[in-house]
N, C-alpha and C positions, 0 to 999 in steps of 0.2 A: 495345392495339388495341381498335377499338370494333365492335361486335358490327352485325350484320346491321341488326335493330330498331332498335335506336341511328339507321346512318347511313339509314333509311329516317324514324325521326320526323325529324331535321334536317332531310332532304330536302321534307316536309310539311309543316313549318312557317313555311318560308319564310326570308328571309335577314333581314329588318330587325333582330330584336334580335342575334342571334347579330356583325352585323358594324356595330350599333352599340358594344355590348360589346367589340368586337376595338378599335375606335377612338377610346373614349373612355380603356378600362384596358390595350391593349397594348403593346410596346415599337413605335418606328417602322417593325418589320418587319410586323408585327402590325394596325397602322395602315392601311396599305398594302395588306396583302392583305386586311382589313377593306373599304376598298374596292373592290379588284379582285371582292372576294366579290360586292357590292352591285349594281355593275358587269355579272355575267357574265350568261350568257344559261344554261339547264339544263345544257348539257354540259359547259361551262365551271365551272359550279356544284359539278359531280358529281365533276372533275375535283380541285378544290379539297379537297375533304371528302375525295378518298378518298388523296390526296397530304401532307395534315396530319391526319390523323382525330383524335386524341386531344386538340390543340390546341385542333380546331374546337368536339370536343364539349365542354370545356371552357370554352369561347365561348358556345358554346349554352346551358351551366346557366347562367352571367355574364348571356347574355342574358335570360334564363327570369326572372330574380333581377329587374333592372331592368325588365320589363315588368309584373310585379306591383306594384312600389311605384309604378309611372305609374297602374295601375289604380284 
């Protein structure tokens, strides 16, 4: 389970890498809620992250990962 701080930087940074990462490296479940992720509106957002947390934040380092080699 991912910690307080955790889903508060997720929540901060916004969704583009975390659910480009989910759609480029996940399986078609993955894919899919990659886009739902991109998709939602805050509470739907918040909903997502706190319903997969450990998935997500593992999205999120994937993302983190790909937005540095774009840099």
């Amino acid at each position: 389970m991912i910690t307080e701080e955790q889903h508060a930087q997720m929540m901060e940074a916004g969704v583009y890498w975390t659910a480009r990462a989910m759609q480029e490296q996940g399986s078609r479940f993955y894919r899919a809620l990659g886009e739902a992720l991109e998709a939602a509106d805050a509470g739907n957002r918040r909903l997502i992250y706190r319903t997969w947390p450990d998935a997500l934040w593992d999205f999120y380092g994937r993302g983190q990962v790909l937005a540095a080699r774009e840099s």
